[in-house]
N, C-alpha and C positions, 0 to 999 in steps of 0.2 A: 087687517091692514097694519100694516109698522108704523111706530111713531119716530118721528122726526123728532131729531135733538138741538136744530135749527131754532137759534132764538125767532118769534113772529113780532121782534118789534123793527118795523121795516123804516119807522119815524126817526129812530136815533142816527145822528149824524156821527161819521165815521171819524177816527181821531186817527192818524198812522201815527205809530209807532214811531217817537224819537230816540235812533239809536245810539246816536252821538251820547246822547244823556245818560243812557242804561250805562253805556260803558266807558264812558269818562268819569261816573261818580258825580254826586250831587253837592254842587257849592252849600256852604253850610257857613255858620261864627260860631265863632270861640274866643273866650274872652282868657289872654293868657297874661299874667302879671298887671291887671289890671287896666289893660289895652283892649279894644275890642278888634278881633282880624277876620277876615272873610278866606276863608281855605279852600280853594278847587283843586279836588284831586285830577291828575293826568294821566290817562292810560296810559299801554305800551304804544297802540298805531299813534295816540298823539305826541307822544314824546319824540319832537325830530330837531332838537337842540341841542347842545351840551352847554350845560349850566354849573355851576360853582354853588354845591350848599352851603350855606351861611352856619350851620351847626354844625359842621365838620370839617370845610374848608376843603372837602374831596369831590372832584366831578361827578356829575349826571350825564352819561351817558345817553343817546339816542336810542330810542326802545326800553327805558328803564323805568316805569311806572314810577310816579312821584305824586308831588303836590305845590301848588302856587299856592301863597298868603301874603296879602297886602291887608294895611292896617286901615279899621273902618273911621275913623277919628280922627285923622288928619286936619290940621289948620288951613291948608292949602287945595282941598277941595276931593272931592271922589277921585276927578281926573289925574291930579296928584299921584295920589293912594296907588292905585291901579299903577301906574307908570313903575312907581317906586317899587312893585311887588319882588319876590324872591322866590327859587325855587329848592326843595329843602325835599330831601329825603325822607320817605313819611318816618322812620325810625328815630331821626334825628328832633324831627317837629314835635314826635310824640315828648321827649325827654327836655325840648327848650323850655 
């Protein structure tokens, strides 16, 4: 008889796979001059804006992989933060 490579645990609850997340990149902080920021990188299918990087001052493009950062520290609250965010070409974010 052949053995099966089939796991036999038929109890575990099934989790699908979120692919937005694999391929949007994982929000993460970074604390840069002393500020703390919250960075989500943007794929290419989510990128359908054109946006003004703040580090360069040169458009983002629709389909151009990038990055949001909104600062976690704000006075005026998360909702704030979040509103206020930017979007920065990861080349440029790496160097600010």
């Amino acid at each position: 008889m052949t053995r099966s490579n089939r796991s036999r645990k038929r109890d575990a609850e099934y989790e699908p796979l979120d692919v937005e997340r694999l391929t949007g990149g994982f929000r993460r902080s970074e604390v840069r001059k002393g500020r703390e920021w919250t960075v989500q990188p943007i794929s290419t299918s989510n990128a359908t804006k054109v946006y003004i990087c703040p580090g360069c001052s040169l458009e983002i493009a629709p389909g151009v992989a990038h990055l949001a950062a909104w600062r976690n520290d704000g006075i005026l609250g998360d909702a704030a933060d979040v509103a206020d965010r930017r979007h920065w070409h990861d080349a440029c974010w790496k160097v600010s």
